[in-house]
N, C-alpha and C positions, 0 to 999 in steps of 0.2 A: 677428668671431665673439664677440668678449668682452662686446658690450653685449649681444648676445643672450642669450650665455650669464646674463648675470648678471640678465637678465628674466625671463627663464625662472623661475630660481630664485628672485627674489624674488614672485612670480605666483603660484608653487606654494608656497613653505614659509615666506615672511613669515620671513624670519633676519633677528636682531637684529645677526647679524656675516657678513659674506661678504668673500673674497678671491678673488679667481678671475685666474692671473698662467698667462703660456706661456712655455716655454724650448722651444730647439731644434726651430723651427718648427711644430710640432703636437703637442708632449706639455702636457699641461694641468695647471695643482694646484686643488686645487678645497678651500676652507676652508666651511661651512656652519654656523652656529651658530643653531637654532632649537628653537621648543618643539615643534614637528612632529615633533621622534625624541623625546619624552619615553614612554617605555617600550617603544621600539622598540630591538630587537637591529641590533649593525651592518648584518649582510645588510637587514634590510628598508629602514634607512636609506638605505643603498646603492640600494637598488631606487627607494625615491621619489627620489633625484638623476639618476636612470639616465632613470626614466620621465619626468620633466618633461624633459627632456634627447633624448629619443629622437631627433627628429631631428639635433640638430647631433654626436650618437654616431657619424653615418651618414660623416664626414668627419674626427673627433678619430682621431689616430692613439695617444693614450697617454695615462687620466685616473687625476689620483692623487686619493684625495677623505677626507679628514675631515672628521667630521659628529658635532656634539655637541650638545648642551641648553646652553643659558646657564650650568648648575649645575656642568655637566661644566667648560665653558671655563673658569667661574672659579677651578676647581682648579687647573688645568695652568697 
């Protein structure tokens, strides 16, 4: 499910950074670093991970997801 996942994501939002790691058999962390949330509020961000994602949603029991802009990342 990880290559998928992480096609998906790169398909929809071109991140310059992705990590995408599972613990305890089906909880997910989801890292996304693209210009695709550039003036996007979390929820919407949120929403574009979710939608590119719908299907494999149907089977993840638990996703944690940060999603920043390249500008953001290279504060933190």
């Amino acid at each position: 499910m990880q290559a998928a996942i992480e096609a998906k994501l790169t398909s929809a939002l071109a991140p310059t950074h992705l990590e995408v790691t599972c613990s305890d058999g089906n909880k997910w962390a989801v890292t996304v670093i693209s210009e695709a949330f550039q003036g996007k509020p979390l929820l919407a961000r949120h929403r574009l991970v979710n939608t590119a994602l719908a299907e494999e949603l149907e089977d993840i029991h638990a996703l944690s997801l940060k999603t920043k802009t390249p500008a953001e990342w290279e504060k933190s």
